[in-house]
N, C-alpha and C positions, 0 to 999 in steps of 0.2 A: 637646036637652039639658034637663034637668031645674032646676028651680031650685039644689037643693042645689049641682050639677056647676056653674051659673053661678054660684055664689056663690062655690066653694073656687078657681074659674080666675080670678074677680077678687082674692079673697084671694091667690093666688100670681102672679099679675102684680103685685101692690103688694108683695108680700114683694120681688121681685126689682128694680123701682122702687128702692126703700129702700136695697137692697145697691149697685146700682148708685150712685146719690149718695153712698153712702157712702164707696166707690172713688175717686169722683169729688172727693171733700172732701180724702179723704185725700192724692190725689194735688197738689192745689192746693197743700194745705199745704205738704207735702212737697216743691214745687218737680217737679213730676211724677215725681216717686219713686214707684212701687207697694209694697202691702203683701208680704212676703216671704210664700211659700207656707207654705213648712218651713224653719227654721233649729236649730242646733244650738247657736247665739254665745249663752251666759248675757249675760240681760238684753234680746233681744232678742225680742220675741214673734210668733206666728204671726199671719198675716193674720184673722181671729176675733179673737181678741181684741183687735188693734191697729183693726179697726173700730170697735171698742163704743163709742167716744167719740163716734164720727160716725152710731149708731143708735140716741141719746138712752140709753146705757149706762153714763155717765163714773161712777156709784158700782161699778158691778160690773168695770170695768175697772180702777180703782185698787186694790181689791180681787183681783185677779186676780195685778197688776204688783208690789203692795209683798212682801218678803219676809216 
């Protein structure tokens, strides 16, 4: 394995780290609620961007959320 290939598999081990905790916050919060996949309910958002709060995102989430 070459440097670059060990560098882009620890970059994507931490990408997926991140997501994980991120799941993991949300679910805390939420009383072990997970994020919904797909929803259709106005006001209710997709698991994306109901992460972004929990991956240091909270201005591009508010942004996302307000009308």
């Amino acid at each position: 394995m070459s440097g670059t290939d060990s560098r882009a598999r620890t970059q994507c081990m931490n990408n997926l780290r991140q997501f994980g905790l991120a799941i993991n916050n949300y679910a805390t919060v939420r009383k072990g609620r997970l994020p919904v996949l797909y929803t259709t309910v106005p006001g209710e958002s997709q698991v994306f961007v109901s992460l972004l709060p929990y991956l240091e995102h909270e201005q591009l989430y508010r942004n996302m959320i307000s009308p």
